[in-house]
N, C-alpha and C positions, 0 to 999 in steps of 0.2 A: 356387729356386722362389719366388716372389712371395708375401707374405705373405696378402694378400687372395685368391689363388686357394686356396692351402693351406686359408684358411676355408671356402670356398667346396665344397671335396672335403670337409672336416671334417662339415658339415651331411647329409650323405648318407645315411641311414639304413642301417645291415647289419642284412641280415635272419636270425635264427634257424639257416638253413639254414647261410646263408654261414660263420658263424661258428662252427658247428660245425666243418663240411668243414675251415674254416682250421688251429682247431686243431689237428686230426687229422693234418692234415699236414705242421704242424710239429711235434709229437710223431714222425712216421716220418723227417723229412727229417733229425732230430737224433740220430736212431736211441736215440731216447730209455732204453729199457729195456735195450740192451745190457750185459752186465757186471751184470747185478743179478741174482736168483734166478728170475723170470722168464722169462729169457732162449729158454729152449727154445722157451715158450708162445709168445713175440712173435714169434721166427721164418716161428713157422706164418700169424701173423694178418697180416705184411711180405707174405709171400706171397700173400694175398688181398688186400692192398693195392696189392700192384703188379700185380694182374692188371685193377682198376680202372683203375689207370695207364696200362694200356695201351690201355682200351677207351675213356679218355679223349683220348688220342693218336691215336689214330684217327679219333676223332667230330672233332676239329681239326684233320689234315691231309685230311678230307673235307669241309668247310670251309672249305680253300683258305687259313684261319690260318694255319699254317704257312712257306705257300712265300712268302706275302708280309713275314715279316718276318725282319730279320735275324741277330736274337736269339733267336728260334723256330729257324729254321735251324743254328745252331750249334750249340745246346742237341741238336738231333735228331742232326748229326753225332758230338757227342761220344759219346752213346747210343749209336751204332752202332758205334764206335768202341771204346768199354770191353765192350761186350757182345761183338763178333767178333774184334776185331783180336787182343788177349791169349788168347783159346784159341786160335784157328788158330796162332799165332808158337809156343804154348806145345806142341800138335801136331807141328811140324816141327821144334821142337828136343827136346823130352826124350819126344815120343808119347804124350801125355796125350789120354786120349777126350775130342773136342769137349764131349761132352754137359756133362765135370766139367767145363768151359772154363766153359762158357754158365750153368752153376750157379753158379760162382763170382763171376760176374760179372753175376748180375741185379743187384745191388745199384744197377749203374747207371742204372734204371728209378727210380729215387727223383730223377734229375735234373729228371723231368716234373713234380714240384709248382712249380719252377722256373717253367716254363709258365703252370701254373694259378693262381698268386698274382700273375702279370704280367696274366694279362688280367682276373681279378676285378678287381684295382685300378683297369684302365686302362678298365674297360668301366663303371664305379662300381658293381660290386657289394661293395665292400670299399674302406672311406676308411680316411687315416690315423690319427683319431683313435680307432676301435676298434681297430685291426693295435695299435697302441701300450698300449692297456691290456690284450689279450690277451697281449702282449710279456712287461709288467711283470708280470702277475698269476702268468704261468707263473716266469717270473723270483722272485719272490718264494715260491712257495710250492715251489719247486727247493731256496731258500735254508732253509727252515724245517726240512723233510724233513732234506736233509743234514745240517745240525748236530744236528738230534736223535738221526742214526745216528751221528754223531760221538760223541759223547757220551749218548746213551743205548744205544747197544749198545757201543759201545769195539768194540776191537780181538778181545777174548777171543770172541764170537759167533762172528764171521767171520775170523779168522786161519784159513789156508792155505786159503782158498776163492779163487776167481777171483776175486771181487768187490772182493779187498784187494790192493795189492801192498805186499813189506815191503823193504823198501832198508835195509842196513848203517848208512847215516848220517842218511838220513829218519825212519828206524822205517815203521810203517805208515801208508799211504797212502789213500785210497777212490779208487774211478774214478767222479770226481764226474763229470755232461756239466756245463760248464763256460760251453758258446757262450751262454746266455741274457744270464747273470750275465755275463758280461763286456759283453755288447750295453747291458744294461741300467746297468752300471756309466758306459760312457760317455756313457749319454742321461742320467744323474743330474751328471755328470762336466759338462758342454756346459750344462745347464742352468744350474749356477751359474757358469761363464765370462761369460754372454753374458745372462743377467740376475738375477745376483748371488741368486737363492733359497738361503736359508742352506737350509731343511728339505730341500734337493736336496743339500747339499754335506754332510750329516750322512749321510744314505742313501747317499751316495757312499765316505765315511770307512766304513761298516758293512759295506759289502761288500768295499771295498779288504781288510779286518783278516782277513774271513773267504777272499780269495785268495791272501792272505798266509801265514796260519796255521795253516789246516786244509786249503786245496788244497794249497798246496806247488807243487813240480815247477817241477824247475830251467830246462828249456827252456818251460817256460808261462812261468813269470816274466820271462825274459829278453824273451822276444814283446809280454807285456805292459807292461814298463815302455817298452820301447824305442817302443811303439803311443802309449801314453800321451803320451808324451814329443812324438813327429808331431802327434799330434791336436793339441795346444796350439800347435804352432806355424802349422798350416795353417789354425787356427779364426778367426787374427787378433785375438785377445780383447784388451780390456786387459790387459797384463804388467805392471803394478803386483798385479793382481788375481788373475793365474797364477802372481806372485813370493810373494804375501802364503800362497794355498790351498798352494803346493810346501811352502811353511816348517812350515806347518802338519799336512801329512800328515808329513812328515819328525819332525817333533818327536811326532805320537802314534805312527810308526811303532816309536820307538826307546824310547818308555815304555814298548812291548805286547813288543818284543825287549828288554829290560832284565828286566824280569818274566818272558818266558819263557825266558832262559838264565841267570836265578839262580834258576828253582822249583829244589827236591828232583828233578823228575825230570830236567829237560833241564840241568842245572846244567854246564857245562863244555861243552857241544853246539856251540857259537860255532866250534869248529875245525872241524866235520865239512860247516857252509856253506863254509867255508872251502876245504875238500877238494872239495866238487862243483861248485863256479862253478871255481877254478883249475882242475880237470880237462878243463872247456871246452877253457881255453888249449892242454894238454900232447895234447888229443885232434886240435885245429886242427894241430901242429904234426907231430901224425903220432907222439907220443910215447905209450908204455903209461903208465896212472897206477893208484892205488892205488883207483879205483872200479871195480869190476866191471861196471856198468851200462855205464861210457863204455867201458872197454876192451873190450867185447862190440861195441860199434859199432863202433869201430876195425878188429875184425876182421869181423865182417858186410863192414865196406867192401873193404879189402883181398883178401875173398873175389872179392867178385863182378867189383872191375878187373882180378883174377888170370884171371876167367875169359872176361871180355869179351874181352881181349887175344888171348885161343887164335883166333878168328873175328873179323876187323872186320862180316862182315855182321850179327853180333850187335852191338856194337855200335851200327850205325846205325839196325837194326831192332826190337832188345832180344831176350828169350829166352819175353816171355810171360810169362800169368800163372795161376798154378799154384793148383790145388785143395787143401784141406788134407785132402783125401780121395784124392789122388793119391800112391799107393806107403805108404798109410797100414800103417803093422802097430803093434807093440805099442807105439812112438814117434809122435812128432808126425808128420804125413805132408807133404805138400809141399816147398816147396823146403829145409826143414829134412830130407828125408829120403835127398838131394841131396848135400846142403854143409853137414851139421851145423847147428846153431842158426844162424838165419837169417829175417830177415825184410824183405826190399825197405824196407818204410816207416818201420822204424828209422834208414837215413840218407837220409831228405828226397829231393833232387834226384839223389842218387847211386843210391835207390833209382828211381824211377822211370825215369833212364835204362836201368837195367839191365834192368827189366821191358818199357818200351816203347820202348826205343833213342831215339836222337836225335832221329830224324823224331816221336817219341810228345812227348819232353820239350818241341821247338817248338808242336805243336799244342794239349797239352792243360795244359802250364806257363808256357812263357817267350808265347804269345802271351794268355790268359786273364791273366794275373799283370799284364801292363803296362796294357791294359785297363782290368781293374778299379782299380788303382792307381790312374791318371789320373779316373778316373769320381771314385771315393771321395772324391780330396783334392781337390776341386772341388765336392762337396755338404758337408763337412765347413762351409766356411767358408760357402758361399749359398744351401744348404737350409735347411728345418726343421729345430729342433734335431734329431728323430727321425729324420729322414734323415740328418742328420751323425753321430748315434752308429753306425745301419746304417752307414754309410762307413766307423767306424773299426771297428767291428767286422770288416767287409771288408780293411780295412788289417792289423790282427789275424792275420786266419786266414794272411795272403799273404804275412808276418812270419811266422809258425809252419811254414807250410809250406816252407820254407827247408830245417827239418833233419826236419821227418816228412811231406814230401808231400804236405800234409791237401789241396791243390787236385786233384789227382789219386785218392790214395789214399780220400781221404773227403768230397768236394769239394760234398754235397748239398745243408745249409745253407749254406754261402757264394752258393752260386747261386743259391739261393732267397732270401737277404737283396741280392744282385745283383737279381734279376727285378725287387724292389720298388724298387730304384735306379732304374732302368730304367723301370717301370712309371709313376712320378710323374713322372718328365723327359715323359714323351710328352703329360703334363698342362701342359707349360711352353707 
């Protein structure tokens, strides 16, 4: 996009209203409160949210919005598609009441904010220079929150509640939401490539330390370096300048890991990285290893091409998607009540064929993934900075959803940082 048009949406004034509704919606689209103590309470409030949703869907395909565009259109197919398709499939394979189908699957009504941040933008009730400070602020005070639970409640509060996970070689975990801070890490990241702001490349370094050190998580890190790594090269920057920042992150990377694997507690810990990226390899290859996290994937997979195989029409169709209220008793219920421990979006692509067969995988993976791809690594280099970090965030989720599905399984904000891809292009 043109720099002087980009000013020119800049000056647009968001009004009060707008700016709440935005936020609000990316609060649900992120499913923000999930996994925290809350959780019951938000449920109910998702619920009144998407019944908004829906009466906002409606007031725009009575509006003829809809059938004329081709991203509205999609958007609606998908919705119909996550909301009927996986109960009905899930019905005529294991006879789960529609009803649990359609419950399990409203979640797909949070695709419409999608909608509604494309036409605020495109209609200027929403520029990019608030969506951007709404970005960062959320961004930033995501960043504050967690490390104070880091370190002001430690592990001893919340050990064996949901809201922790504890891994053999991690220790414990939080289930940070993660999408802001990464979004906002590459628009701090873009910033100083493409006009060298040291105070961008410090706030970059700050958050890097904190994705590094208190997120953790072996497949997040892999997504994101491997993201990192695209962005810089699709950005076009000076490589004197990406060669000087790499050296640079690399040498504080290995001061903050020198220091954390000679304290008193982590002292000797340097093997157990060791043990979970190599697990990758032996997991790739089809081999058991000595993590229980990765060899529970291994068998989740194994389960379900054991089971695909009994029917091809399952395979091409998938088996549906299952309630965790379906066959529920004094165990997990769903398809863990089934096949034992078990969960589709534990392995990515292999999940989601499984749930919506091939015909699911082309529709709502392999054609959305290439798509956005091509969109992203084209705004990366000749958008706004803020559009190129939304791109690489996009690039992100579409790298992550490789091994957990997220385009599929959780696919809300990615569409909705698409919408706004989208949304600015139609200002070109």
């Amino acid at each position: 996009m043109k720099s002087s048009k980009i000013s020119r949406i800049a000056k647009i004034k968001i009004k009060n209203k707008e700016a709440i509704l935005l936020i609000i919606n990316i609060i649900f689209v992120m499913r923000y409160f999930i996994a925290t103590p809350i959780e019951r309470i938000y449920y109910i409030i998702e619920a009144i949210f998407d019944l908004f949703m829906i009466l906002y869907l409606i007031k725009e395909i009575l509006k003829n919005r809809i059938i004329n565009n081709n991203y509205f259109l999609y958007v609606l197919l998908l919705i119909l598609f996550f909301s009927f398709y996986g109960p009905i499939r899930a019905k005529i394979v294991f006879g789960q009441p529609i009803y649990l189908g359609l419950l399990a699957s409203r979640g797909a009504l949070l695709l419409i904010p999608s909608i509604f941040v494309y036409n605020k933008i495109k209609n200027n009730f929403i520029n990019l220079y608030q969506l951007k400070k709404i970005f960062v602020i959320l961004c930033w005070v995501s960043l504050i929150v967690y490390t104070l639970i880091y370190f002001v409640l430690g592990p001893i509060l919340l050990s064996g509640s949901k809201y922790m996970l504890y891994d053999l070689y991690w220790g414990y975990r939080y289930k940070f939401n993660l999408e802001l801070i990464v979004l906002i890490s590459f628009y701090y990241y873009l910033n100083y490539i493409k006009k060298g702001n040291f105070p961008f490349l410090l706030k970059f370094i700050l958050i890097l330390g904190f994705l590094i050190f208190l997120a953790k998580g072996r497949g997040f890190l892999i997504s994101y370096i491997i993201t990192f790594l695209l962005v810089s090269i699709f950005a076009h920057s000076n490589i004197s300048k990406v060669i000087r920042l790499y050296f640079l992150v690399i040498v504080i990377s290995l001061l903050f890991l020198i220091s954390y694997v000679t304290s008193t507690e982590f002292k000797g810990n340097l093997k157990y990285y060791y043990i979970k990226y190599s697990a990758v390899i032996d997991i790739l290859k089809g081999e058991n290893t000595i993590d229980p996290s990765a060899n529970a994937r291994l068998i989740e997979a194994t389960t379900m091409n054991e089971y695909l195989k009994e029917d091809k029409s399952k395979l091409l169709w998938g088996v549906g998607s299952l309630s965790n209220y379906f066959n529920r008793g004094e165990t997990e219920g769903g398809f863990s009540s089934i096949f034992g421990y078990l969960h589709p979006s534990d392995v990515g692509i292999l999940g989601i064929r499984f749930v919506w067969g091939i015909f699911g995988l082309m529709l709502i993976y392999l054609l959305p993934f290439f798509v956005m791809l091509k969109k992203s690594i084209k705004y990366i280099n000749e958008a706004d900075v803020f559009i190129g970090s939304i791109s690489g965030f996009v690039i992100y989720s579409l790298i992550g959803s490789i091994y957990t599905g997220g385009i599929a399984f959780n696919p809300y904000f990615t569409y909705f940082c698409f919408g706004i891809i989208l949304a600015f292009e139609a200002h070109k």
